[in-house]
PyMOL commands that place a pseudoatom at each C-alpha (Angstrom):
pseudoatom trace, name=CA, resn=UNK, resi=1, chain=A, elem=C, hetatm=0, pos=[0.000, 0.000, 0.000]
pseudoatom trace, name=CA, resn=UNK, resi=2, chain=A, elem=C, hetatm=0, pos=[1.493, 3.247, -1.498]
pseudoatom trace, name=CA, resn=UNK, resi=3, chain=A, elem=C, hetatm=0, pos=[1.400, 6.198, 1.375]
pseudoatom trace, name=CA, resn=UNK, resi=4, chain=A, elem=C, hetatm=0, pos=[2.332, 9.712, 0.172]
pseudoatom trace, name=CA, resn=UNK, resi=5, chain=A, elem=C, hetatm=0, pos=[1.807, 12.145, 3.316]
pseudoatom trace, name=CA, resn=UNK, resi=6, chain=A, elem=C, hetatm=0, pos=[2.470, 15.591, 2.958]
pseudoatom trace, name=CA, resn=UNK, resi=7, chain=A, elem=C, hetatm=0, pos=[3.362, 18.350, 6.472]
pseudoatom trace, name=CA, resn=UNK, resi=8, chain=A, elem=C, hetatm=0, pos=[4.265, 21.667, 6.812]
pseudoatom trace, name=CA, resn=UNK, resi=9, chain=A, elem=C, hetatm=0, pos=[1.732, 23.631, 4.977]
pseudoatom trace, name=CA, resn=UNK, resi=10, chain=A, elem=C, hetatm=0, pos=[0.536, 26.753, 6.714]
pseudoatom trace, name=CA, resn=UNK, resi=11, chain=A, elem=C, hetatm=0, pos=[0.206, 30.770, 6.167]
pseudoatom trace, name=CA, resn=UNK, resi=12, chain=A, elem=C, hetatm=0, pos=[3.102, 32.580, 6.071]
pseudoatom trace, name=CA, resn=UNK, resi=13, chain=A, elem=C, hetatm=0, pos=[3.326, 36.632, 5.170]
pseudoatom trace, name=CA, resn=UNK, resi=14, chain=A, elem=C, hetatm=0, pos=[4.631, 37.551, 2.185]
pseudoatom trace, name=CA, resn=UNK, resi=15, chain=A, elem=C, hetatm=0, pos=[8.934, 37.183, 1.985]
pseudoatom trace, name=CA, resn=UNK, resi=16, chain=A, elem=C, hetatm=0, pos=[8.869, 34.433, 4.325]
pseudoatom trace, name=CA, resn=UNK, resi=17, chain=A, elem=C, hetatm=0, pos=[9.600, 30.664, 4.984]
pseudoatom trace, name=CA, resn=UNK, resi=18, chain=A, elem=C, hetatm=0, pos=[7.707, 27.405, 4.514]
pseudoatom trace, name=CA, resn=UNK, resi=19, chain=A, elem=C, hetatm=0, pos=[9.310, 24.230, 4.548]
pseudoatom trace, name=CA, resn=UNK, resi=20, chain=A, elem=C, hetatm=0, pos=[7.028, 21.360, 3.020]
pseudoatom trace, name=CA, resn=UNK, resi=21, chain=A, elem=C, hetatm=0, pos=[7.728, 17.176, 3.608]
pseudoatom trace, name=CA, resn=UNK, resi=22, chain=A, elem=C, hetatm=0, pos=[6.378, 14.306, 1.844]
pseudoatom trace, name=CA, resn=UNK, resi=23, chain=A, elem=C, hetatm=0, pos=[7.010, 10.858, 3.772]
pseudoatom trace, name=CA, resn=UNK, resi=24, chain=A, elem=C, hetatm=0, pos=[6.728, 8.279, 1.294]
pseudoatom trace, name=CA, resn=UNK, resi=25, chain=A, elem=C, hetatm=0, pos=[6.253, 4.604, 2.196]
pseudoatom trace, name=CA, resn=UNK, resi=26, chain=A, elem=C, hetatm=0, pos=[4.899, 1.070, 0.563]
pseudoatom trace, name=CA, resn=UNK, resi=27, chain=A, elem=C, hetatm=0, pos=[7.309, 1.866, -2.901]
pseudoatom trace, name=CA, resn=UNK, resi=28, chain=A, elem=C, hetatm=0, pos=[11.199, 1.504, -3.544]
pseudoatom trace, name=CA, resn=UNK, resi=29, chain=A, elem=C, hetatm=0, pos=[11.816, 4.847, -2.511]
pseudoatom trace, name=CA, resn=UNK, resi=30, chain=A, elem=C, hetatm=0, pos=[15.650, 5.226, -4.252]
pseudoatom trace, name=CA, resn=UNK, resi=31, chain=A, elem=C, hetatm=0, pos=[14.176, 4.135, -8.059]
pseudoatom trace, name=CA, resn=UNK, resi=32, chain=A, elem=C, hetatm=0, pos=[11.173, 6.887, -7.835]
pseudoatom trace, name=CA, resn=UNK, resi=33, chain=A, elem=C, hetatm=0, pos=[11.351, 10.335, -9.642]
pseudoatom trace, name=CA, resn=UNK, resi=34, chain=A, elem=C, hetatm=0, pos=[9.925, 12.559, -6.247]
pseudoatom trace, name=CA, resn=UNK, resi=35, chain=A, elem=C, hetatm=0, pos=[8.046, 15.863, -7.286]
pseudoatom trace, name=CA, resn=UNK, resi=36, chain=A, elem=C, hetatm=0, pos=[6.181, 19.002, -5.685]
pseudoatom trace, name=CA, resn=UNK, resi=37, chain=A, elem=C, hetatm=0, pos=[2.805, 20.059, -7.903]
pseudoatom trace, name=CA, resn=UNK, resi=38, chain=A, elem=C, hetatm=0, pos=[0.749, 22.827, -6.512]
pseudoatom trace, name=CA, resn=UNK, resi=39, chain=A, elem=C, hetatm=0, pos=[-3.163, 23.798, -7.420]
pseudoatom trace, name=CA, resn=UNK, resi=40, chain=A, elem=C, hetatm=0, pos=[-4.506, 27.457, -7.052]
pseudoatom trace, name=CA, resn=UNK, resi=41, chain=A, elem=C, hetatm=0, pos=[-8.646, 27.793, -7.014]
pseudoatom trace, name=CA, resn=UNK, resi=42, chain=A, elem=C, hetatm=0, pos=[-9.431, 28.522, -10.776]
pseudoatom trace, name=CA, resn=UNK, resi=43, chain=A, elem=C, hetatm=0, pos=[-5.714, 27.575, -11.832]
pseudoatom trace, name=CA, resn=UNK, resi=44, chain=A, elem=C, hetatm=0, pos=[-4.225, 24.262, -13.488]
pseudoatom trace, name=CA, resn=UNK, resi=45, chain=A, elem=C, hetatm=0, pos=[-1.859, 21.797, -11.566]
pseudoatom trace, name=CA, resn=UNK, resi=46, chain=A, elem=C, hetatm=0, pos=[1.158, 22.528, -11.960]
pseudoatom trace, name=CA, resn=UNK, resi=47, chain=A, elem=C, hetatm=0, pos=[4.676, 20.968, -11.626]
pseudoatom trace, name=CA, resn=UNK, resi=48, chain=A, elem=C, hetatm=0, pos=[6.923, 23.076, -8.977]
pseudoatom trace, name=CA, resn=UNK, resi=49, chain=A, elem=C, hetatm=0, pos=[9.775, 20.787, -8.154]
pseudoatom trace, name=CA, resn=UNK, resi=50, chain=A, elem=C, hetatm=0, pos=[11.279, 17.326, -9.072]
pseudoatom trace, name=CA, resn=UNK, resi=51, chain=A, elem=C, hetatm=0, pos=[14.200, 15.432, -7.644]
pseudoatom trace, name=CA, resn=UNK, resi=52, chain=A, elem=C, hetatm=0, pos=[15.355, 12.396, -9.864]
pseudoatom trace, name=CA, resn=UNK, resi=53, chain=A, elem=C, hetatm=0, pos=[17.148, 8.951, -8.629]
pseudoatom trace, name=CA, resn=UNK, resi=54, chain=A, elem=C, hetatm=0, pos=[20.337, 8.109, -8.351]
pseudoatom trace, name=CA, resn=UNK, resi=55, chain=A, elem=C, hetatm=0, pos=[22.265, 11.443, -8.686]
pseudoatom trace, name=CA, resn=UNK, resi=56, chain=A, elem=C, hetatm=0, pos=[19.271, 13.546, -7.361]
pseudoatom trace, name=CA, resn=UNK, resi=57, chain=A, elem=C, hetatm=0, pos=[19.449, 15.736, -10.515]
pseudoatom trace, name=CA, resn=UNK, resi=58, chain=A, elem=C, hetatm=0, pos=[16.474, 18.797, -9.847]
pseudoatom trace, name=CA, resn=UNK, resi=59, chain=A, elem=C, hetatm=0, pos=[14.300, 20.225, -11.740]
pseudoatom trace, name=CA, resn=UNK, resi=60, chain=A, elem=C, hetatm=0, pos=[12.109, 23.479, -10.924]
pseudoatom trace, name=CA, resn=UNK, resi=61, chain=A, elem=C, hetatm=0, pos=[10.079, 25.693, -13.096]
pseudoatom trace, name=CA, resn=UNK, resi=62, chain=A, elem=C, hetatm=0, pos=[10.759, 29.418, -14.192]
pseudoatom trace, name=CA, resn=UNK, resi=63, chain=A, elem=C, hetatm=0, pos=[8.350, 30.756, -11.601]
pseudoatom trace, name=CA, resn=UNK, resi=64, chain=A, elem=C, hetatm=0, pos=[10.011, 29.366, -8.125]
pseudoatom trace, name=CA, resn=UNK, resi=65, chain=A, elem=C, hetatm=0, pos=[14.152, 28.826, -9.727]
pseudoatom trace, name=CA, resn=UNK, resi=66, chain=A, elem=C, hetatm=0, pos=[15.959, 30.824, -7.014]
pseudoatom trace, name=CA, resn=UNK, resi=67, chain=A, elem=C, hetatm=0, pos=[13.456, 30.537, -4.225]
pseudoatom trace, name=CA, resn=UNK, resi=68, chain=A, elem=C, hetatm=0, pos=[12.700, 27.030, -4.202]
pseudoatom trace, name=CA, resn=UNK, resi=69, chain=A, elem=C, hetatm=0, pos=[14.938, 24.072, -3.359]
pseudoatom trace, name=CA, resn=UNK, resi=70, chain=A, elem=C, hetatm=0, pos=[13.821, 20.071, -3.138]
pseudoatom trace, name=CA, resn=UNK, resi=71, chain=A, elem=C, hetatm=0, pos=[15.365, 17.778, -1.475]
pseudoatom trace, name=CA, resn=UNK, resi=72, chain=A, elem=C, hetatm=0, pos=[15.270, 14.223, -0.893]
pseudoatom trace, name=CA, resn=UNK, resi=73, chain=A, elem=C, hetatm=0, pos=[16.774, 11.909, 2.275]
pseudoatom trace, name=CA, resn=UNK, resi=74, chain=A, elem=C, hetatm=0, pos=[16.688, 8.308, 1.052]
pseudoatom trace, name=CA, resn=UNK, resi=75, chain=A, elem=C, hetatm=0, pos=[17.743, 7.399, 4.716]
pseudoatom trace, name=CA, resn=UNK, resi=76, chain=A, elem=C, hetatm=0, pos=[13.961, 8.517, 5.615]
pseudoatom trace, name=CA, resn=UNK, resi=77, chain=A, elem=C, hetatm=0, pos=[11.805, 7.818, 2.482]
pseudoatom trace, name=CA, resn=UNK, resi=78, chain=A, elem=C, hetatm=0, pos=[11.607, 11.895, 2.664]
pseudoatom trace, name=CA, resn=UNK, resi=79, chain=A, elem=C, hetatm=0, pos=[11.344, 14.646, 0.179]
pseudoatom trace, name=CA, resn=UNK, resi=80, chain=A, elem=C, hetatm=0, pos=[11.477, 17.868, 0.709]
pseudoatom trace, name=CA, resn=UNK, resi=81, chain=A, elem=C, hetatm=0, pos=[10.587, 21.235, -0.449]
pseudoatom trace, name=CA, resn=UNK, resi=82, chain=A, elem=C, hetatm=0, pos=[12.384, 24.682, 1.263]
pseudoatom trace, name=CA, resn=UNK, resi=83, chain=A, elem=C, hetatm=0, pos=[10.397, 27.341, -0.071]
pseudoatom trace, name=CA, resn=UNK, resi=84, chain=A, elem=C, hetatm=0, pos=[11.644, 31.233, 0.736]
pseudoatom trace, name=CA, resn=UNK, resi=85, chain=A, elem=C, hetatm=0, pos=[10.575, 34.114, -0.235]
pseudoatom trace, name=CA, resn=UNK, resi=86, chain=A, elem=C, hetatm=0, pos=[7.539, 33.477, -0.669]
pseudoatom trace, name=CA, resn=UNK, resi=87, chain=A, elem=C, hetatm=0, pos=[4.938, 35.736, -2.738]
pseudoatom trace, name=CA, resn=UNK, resi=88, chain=A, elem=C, hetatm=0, pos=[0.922, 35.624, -2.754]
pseudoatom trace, name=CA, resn=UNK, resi=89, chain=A, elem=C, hetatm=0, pos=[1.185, 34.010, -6.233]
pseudoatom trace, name=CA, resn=UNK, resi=90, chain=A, elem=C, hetatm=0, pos=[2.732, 30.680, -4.553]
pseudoatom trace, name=CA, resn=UNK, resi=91, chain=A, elem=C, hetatm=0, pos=[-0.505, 30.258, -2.067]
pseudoatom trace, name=CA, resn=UNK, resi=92, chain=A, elem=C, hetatm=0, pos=[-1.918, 26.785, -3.250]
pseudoatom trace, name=CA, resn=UNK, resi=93, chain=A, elem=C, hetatm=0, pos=[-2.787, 23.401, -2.525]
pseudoatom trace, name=CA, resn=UNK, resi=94, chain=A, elem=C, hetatm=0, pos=[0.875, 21.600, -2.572]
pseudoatom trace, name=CA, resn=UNK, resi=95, chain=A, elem=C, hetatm=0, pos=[0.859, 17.633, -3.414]
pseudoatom trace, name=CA, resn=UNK, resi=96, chain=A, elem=C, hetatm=0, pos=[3.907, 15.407, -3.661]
pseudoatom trace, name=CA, resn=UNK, resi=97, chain=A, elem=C, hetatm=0, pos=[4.059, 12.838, -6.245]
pseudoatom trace, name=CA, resn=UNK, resi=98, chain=A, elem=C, hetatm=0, pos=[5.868, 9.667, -7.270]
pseudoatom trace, name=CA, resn=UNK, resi=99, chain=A, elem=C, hetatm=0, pos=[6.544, 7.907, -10.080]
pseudoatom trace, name=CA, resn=UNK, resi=100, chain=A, elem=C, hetatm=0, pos=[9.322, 6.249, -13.092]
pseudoatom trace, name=CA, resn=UNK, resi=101, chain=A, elem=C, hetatm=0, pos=[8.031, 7.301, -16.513]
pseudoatom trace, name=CA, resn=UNK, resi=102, chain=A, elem=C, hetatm=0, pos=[4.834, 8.713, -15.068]
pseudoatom trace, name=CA, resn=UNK, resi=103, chain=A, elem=C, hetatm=0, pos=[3.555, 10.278, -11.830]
pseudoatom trace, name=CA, resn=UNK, resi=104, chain=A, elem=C, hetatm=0, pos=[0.927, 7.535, -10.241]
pseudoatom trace, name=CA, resn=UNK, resi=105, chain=A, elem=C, hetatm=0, pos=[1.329, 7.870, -6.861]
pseudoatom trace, name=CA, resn=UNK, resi=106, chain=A, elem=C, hetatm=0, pos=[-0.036, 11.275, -4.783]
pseudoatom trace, name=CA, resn=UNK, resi=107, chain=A, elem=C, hetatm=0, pos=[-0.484, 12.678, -2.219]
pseudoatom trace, name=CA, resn=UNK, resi=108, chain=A, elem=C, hetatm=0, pos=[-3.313, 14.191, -0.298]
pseudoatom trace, name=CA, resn=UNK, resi=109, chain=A, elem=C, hetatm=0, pos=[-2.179, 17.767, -0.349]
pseudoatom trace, name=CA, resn=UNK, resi=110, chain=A, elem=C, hetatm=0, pos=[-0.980, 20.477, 1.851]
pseudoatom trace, name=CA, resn=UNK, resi=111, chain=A, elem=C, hetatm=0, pos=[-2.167, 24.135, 2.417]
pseudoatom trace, name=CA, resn=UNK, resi=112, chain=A, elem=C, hetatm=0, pos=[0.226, 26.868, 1.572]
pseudoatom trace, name=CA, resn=UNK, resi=113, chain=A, elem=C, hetatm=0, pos=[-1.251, 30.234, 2.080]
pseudoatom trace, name=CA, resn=UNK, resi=114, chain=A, elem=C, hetatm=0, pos=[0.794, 33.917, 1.345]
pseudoatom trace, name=CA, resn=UNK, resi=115, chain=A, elem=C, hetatm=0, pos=[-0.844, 37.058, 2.391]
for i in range(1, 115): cmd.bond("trace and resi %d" % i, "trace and resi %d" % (i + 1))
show_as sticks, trace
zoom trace
């Protein structure tokens, strides 16, 4: 049974700190691609973050490069997301996904809110 369980959601003001964690459990953890999506009311899912296998190569998209970072610890079937400076446009319903040539396991979500 495939568990992704997202923390650290929450309302920050704008310019600050949120630090988001996906525990994943019931999958090979090391052979999964790892990735952040986010949903706005009214908006398309969209990817955020991805953290590949092996040699963790990253990914982000244009709108969070330099503010975001993801992270993975394979020690405790853990990824991560740091986000700073954080701007109204990033409030959203954050999910964590897995998955090898497609994402097919998700989370539940997390609430991210910047005012």
């Amino acid at each position: 049974h495939v568990q992704l369980v997202e923390s650290g959601g929450g309302s920050v003001q704008a310019g600050g700190s949120l630090k988001l964690s996906c525990k994943v459990s019931g999958l090979t953890y090391n052979r999964y691609v790892l990735g952040w999506f986010r949903q706005a009311p009214g908006k398309e899912r969209e990817g955020v973050a991805a953290v590949f296998p092996g040699a963790g190569v990253t990914y982000y998209a244009d709108s969070v490069k330099g503010r975001f970072t993801i992270s993975r610890d394979n020690a405790k079937n853990t990824v991560y997301l740091q986000m700073n400076s954080l701007k109204s446009e990033d409030s959203a319903l954050y999910y964590c996904a897995a998955g090898q040539v497609k994402y097919i396991h998700w989370g539940q979500g997390t609430q991210v809110t910047v005012s």
